[in-house]
C-alpha positions in Angstrom: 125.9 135.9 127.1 122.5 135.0 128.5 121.1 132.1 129.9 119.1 131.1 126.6 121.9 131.7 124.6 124.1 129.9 126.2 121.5 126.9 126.4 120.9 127.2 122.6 125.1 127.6 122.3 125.3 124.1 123.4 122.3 122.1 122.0 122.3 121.4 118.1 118.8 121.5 117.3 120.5 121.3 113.5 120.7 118.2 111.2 123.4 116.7 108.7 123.0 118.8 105.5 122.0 115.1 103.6 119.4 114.6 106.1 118.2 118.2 106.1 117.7 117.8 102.3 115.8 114.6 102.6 113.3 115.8 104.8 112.8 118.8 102.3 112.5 116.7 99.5 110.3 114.9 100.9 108.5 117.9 102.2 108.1 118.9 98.2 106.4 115.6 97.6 103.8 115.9 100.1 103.5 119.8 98.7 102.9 118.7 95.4 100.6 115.0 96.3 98.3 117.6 98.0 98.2 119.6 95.0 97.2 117.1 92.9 95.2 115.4 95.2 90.9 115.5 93.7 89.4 117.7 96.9 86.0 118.5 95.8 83.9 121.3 97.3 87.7 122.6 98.7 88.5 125.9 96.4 92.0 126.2 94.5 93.7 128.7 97.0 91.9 126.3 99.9 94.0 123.3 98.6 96.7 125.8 98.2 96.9 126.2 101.5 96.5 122.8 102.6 100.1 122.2 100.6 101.8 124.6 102.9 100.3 123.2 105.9 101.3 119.7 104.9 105.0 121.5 104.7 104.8 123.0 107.7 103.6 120.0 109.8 106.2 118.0 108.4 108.9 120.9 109.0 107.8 121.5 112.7 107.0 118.2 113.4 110.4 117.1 112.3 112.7 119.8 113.5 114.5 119.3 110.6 115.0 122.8 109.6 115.2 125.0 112.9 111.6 126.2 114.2 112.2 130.0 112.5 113.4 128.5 109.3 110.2 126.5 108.6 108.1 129.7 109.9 110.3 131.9 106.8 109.5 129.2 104.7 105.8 129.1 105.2 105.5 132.9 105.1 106.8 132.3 101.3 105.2 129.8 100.6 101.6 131.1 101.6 101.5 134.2 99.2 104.1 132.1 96.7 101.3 129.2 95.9 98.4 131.8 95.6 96.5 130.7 98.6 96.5 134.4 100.0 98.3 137.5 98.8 102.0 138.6 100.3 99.9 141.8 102.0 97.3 139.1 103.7 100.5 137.3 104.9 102.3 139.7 106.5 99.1 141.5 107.9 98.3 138.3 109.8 101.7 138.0 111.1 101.6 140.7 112.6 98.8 139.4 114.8 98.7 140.3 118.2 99.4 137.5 120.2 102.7 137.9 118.8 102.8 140.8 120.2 101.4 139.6 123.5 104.2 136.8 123.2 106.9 139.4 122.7 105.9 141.8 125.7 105.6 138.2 128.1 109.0 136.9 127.1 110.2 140.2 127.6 109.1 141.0 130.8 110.9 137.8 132.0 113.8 139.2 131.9 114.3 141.6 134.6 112.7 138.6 136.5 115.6 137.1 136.3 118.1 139.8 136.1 117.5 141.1 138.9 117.3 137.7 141.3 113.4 137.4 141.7 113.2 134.5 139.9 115.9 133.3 142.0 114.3 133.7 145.6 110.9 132.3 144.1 112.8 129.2 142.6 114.8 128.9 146.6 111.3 128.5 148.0 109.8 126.4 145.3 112.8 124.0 145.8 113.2 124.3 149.8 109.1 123.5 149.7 108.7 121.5 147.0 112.0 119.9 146.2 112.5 116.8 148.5 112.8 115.1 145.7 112.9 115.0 141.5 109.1 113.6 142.1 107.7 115.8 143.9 109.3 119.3 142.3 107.9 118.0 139.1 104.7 117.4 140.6 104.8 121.5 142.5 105.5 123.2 138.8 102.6 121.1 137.3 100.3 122.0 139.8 101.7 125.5 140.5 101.3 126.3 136.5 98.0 124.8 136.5 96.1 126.8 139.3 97.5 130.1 137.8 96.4 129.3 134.4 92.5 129.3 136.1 92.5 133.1 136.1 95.3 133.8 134.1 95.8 133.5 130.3 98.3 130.3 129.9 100.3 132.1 127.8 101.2 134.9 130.3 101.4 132.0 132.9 104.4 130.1 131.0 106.0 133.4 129.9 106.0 134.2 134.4 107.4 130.5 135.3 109.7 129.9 132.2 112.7 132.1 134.5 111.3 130.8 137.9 111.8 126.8 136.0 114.8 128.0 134.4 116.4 129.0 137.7 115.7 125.4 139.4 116.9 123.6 136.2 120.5 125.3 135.6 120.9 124.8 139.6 119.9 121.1 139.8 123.0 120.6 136.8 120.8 119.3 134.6 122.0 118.7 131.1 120.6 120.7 127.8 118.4 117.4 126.4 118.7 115.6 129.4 115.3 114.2 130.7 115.2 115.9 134.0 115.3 119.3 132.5 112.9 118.0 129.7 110.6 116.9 132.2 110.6 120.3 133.9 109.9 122.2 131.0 106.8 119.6 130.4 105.4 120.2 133.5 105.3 123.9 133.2 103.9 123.6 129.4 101.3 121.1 130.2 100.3 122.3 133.5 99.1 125.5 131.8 97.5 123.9 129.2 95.7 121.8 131.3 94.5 124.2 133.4 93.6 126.8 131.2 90.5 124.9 130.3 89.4 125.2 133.8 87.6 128.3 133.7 86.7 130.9 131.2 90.1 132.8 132.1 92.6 130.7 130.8 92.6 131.5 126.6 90.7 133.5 124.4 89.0 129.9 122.9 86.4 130.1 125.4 84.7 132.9 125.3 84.9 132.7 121.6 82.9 129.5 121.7 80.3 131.2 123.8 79.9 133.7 121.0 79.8 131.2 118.3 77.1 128.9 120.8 74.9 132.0 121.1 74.6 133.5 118.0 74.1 129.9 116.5 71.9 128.4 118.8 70.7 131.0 121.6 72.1 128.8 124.2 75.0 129.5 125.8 77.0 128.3 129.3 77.5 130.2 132.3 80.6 131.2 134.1 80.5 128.8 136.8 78.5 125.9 134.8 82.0 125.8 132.4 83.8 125.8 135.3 81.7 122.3 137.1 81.9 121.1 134.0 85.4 121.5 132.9 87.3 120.7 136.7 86.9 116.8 136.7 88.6 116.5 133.2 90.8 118.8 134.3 92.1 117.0 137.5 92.2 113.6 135.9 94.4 114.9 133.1 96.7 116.6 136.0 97.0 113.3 137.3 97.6 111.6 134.1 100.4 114.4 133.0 101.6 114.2 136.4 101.6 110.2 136.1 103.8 110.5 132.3 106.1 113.2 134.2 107.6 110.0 136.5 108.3 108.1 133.3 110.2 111.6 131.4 112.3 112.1 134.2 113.5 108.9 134.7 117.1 108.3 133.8 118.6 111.7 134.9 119.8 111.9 138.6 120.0 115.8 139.6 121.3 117.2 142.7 118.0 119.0 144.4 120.3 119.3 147.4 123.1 121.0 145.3 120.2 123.1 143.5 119.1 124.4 147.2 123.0 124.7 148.2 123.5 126.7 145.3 120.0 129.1 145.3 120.8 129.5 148.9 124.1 130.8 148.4 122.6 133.1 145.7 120.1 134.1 147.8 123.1 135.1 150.0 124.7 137.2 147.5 121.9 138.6 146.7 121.4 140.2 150.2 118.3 142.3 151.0 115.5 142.4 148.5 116.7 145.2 146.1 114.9 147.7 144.4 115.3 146.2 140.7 113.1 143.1 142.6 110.6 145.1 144.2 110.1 147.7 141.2 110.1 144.2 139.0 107.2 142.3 141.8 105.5 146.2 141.0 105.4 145.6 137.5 104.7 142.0 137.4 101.5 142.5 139.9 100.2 145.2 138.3 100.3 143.4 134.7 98.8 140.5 136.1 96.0 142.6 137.3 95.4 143.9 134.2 95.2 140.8 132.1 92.5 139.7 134.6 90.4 142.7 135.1 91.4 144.6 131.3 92.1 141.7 129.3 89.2 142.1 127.2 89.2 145.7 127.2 93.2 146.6 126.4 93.7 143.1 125.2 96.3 141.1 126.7 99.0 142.1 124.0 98.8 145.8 124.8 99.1 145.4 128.5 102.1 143.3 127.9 103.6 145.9 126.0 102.6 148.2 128.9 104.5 146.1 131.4 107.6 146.2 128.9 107.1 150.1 129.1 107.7 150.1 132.5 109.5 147.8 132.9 112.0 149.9 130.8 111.3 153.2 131.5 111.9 152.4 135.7 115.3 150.7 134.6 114.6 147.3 135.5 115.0 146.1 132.4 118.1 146.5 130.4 117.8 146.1 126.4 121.1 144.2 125.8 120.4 142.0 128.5 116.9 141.6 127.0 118.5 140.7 123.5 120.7 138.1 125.1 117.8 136.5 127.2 115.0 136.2 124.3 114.7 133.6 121.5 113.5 136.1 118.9 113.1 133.0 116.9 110.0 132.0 118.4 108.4 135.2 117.2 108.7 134.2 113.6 107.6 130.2 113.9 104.5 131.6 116.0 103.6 134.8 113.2 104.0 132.2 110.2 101.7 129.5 112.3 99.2 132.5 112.8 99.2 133.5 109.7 98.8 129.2 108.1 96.0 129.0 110.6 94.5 132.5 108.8 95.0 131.5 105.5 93.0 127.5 106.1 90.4 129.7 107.8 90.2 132.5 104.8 90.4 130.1 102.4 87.6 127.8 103.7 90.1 124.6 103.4 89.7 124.1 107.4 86.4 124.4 107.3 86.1 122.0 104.0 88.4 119.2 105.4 86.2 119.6 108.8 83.2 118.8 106.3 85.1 115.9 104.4 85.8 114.1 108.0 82.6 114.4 109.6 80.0 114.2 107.0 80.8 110.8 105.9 77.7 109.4 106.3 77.9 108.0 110.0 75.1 107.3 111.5 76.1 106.6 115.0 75.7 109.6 117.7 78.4 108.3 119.7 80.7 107.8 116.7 80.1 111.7 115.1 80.9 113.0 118.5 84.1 110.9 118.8 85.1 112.2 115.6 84.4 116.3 116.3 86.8 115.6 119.9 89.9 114.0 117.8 89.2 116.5 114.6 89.2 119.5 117.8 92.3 117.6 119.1 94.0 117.5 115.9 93.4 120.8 114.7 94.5 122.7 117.7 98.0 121.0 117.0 98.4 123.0 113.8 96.6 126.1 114.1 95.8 128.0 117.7 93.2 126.3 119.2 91.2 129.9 119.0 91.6 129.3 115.3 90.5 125.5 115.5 87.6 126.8 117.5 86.6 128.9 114.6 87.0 127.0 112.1 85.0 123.7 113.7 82.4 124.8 115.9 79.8 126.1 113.4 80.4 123.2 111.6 79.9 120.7 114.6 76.5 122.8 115.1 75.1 122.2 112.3 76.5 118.8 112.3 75.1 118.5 115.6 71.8 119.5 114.7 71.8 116.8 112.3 71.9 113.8 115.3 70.0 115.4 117.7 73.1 116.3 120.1 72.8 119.1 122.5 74.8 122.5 121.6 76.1 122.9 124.6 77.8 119.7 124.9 79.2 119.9 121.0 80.5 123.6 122.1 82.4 121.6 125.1 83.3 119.0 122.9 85.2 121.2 120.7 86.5 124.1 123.0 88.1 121.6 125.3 90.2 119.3 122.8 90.6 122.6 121.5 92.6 123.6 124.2 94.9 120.7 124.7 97.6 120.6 122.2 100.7 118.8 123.7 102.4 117.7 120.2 104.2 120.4 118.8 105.6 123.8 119.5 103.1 125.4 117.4 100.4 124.1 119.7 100.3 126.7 121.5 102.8 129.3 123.2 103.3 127.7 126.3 105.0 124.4 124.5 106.9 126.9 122.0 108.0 128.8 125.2 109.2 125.6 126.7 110.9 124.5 123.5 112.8 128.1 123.9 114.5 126.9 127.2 117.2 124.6 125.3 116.4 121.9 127.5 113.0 120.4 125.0 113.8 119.1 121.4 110.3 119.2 119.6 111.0 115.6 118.7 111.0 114.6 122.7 107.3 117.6 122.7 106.1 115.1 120.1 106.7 111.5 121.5 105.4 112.8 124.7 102.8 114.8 124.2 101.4 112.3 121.8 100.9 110.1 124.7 98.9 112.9 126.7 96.6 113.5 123.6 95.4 109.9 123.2 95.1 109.5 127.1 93.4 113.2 127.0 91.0 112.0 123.9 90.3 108.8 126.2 89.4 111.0 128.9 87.3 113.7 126.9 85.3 110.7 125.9 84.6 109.5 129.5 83.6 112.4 131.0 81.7 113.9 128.4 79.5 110.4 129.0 79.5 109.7 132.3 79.8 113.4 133.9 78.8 115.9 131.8 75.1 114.2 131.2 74.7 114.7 134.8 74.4 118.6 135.1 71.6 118.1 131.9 74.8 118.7 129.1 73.9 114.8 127.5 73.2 114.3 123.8 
C-alpha cells in the first residue's frame, strides 16, 4: 500500500452519519435562503450560482462530507439549479490546471520510489534539523525561494515527497501538530512566495493584462518584484512566527528521523539509475515551466514529465495509483468549474459591485474593502479567477476616488494570491491536505489567523512602502 494510502487508512476525515446530515441540512437552508434572498442587478442563473457556492463553502469549510464528495455534489448541483448547462460544467472541469495538478502529483512519485526524496530529506534534516524550530523554519523558507521562479503549484507538488519523507521519519502522528505544522510550512511558504515575482502563478501576469488594456499602465518585471519582497518577508516571518505556536505539543525524534534516513540512505547504496533518470526528468521539467511555461503551458509540460517519466521506467503505474489522492482531482475540477460558473454568470462580479459601491466615501476605507473582498475571494475560487472577476471592477472603482491603477492592480493581485483557509485556496494547501497529516478544519483555524495578520500587513505596506517607489493613491 502506499504512503498516502496508508496515511488516509488511518485518519478518519469522516463524520457520525447524524452529524453528516446536519451539516447537509443545514447546507439546504443556506441553498435555498440564497435563493430567495432579493439580489438586484444579480441575474437568476448568477444567484443560482451563488446557492451552490454557499454549499460548497459550507461543505469544504466543514469537512463534513470528504473533500471529493462535496466536489461531486457541486458538479450536480451547478448544471441541476440552472446556473450553467451540464456541457459548461464538465467542459470547465476539465480545465487545465487539473491537468497540471495531475502530471505534478504524478511525477512525485518516482521521487519517492526510487529514494530521491529520501537523500534530499537526509540533508534537509542533517542541515536544517537541530531542532523542530528550525526544520520548520528550512521548509518555509526553502518552499518560498523556489516559488520566486517557479509556479507554487509545481513547487508543493516537488516538496510534498521530500516533507513527507522527514515527517514519517520523525514518528509523527497522522493529526498530530508536528506533522500539521510541516505540511503548513510547505503550503504557506509557497504561497507566500509566489507573490514575489511574476513567476510564481498565472494571477500576475493576468493582472498586467487586465492593468494595460484598462488603463495603459502597466508594472515592470522588476518594479513588481521591489514592490512585492517587503510584504513578502514580513509575512515569512509572521507564518514562520504562527509555525512555533502549530507545532507546539508534539515532541518528535529529529535524531531518530536522521538515524533512520541515514540508515536508508545506507540501504539505498550508490545513487541508482531510477534517481538519476528521475533528477533528469525533474530538471528538465523545471526548465520548462520557467522558460516554456507560457508557451506549452505548465499542464502540458507536466504531462510531458509524466511521459517520461513512464516511458524510461521510473515510474511504475500501480505504484503511482497507490501514492496519488485521485480525490483531489475532483474537489479541485468542481472548485474550477464554481469559480467559472460566478464568473460566467456575472454573480462574482455583481456581489463585487454590491460590497464596494456602497456609497463610501473614504479613499482609505474603498481600498480596505477591494484587499479583504481580493482576500476573500481567492479562498473560494483560484485566485486567477478572483483576479478576473475584481480587478476591472476595482478600476473602475478606482477611477471613481482618484486611486492610482497600479496600486489597485497590487492591491488586488496580491490578497489574491494569499489564500490560507481552505483547501480550495489553492493547490498547494489542497496538496498539503492530501498528506493525511492536515484536517481542513486545523487549514481553517490556522490559516485564518495568517489572513487577518496578512490583511494587516497588505494594509501597511501598501501605505507606508509602496507610496515610496510613486505606487500612492
Amino acid at each position: 500500500m502506499g504512503i498516502i494510502q496508508q496515511l488516509r487508512s488511518k485518519l478518519p476525515f469522516s463524520r457520525s452519519t447524524k452529524t453528516r446530515w446536519m451539516w447537509c441540512a443545514i447546507a439546504a437552508i443556506v441553498y435555498g435562503v440564497i435563493l430567495l434572498l432579493p439580489l438586484p442587478g444579480i441575474t437568476a442563473e448568477g444567484q443560482r450560482a451563488l446557492a451552490v457556492f454557499g454549499v460548497a463553502a459550507l461543505l469544504w469549510g466543514t469537512s463534513a462530507l470528504p473533500l471529493a464528495v462535496t466536489g461531486i455534489l457541486v458538479l450536480f448541483l451547478l448544471p441541476f439549479s440552472g446556473a450553467i448547462t451540464n456541457k459548461s460544467t464538465y467542459a470547465y472541469f476539465g480545465n487545465s490546471a487539473v491537468f497540471f495538478i495531475l502530471g505534478a502529483l504524478i511525477l512525485s512519485s518516482p521521487i519517492m520510489r526510487s529514494g530521491l526524496s529520501t537523500r534530499i530529506a537526509l540533508a534537509v534534516v542533517s542541515r536544517f534539523g537541530k531542532s523542530q524550530k528550525a526544520l520548520l523554519a528550512s521548509i518555509l523558507g526553502l518552499a518560498a525561494i523556489m516559488s520566486c521562479v517557479i509556479s507554487a503549484h509545481a513547487v508543493a507538488a516537488m516538496l510534498f515527497p521530500i516533507v513527507m519523507e522527514v515527517v514519517r521519519a520523525s514518528g509523527a502522528k497522522p493529526g498530530g501538530r508536528f506533522g500539521l505544522a510541516a505540511f503548513l510550512a510547505m503550503a504557506w511558504g509557497v504561497v507566500i512566495g509566489s507573490n514575489t515575482t511574476l513567476l510564481g502563478g498565472a494571477r500576475g501576469p493576468l493582472a498586467l493584462g487586465i492593468l494595460q488594456n484598462t488603463t495603459g499602465k502597466t508594472i515592470g518585471f522588476v518594479e513588481w518584484t521591489i514592490a512585492s519582497i517587503p510584504l513578502v518577508l514580513l509575512l515569512l516571518l509572521v507564518a514562520g512566527g504562527l509555525l512555533q505556536f502549530v507545532g507546539q505539543g508534539e515532541k518528535v525524534s529529529l535524531n531518530a528521523a536522521r538515524r533512520f534516513l541515514e540508515a536508508r540512505n545506507r540501504e539505498l547504496g550508490a545513487i541508482s539509475r531510477r534517481e538519476v533518470v528521475t533528477t533528469a526528468i525533474m530538471i528538465l521539467t523545471i526548465a520548462l515551466w520557467i522558460t516554456m511555461g507560457d508557451t506549452w503551458g505548465l499542464d502540458s509540460i507536466a504531462l510531458l514529465g509524466v511521459s517520461l517519466a513512464f516511458i524510461s521506467g521510473v515510474a511504475d503505474w500501480r505504484e503511482v495509483e497507490e501514492d496519488v489522492n485521485w480525490g483531489i482531482f475532483v474537489m479541485y475540477g468542481s472548485a474550477i468549474a464554481l469559480s467559472a460558473a460566478l464568473t460566467d454568470t456575472g454573480a462574482a462580479a455583481g456581489l463585487s459591485q454590491y460590497l464596494l459601491a456602497a456609497g463610501i466615501n473614504s479613499f482609505l476605507v474603498i481600498f480596505a474593502a477591494i484587499v479583504f473582498i481580493a482576500l476573500m475571494m481567492t479562498e473560494f475560487m483560484s485566485n486567477a479567477a478572483a483576479v478576473a472577476v475584481l480587478l476591472p471592477v476595482a478600476l473602475a472603482i478606482a477611477e471613481k476616488y482618484g486611486i492610482e491603477a497600479p496600486i489597485i492592480a497590487l492591491a488586488v493581485v496580491i490578497p489574491a494570491g494569499l489564500g490560507f483557509m481552505l483547501p480550495v485556496s489553492t493547490p498547494a494547501i489542497a496538496i498539503a491536505v492530501s498528506s493525511g497529516y492536515v484536517r481542513p478544519l486545523s487549514v481553517l483555524r490556522w490559516g485564518l489567523w495568517l489572513d487577518l495578520l496578512g490583511y494587516g500587513l497588505v494594509l501597511l505596506v501598501s501605505q507606508l512602502y509602496w507610496p515610496l517607489l510613486g505606487l500612492g493613491g
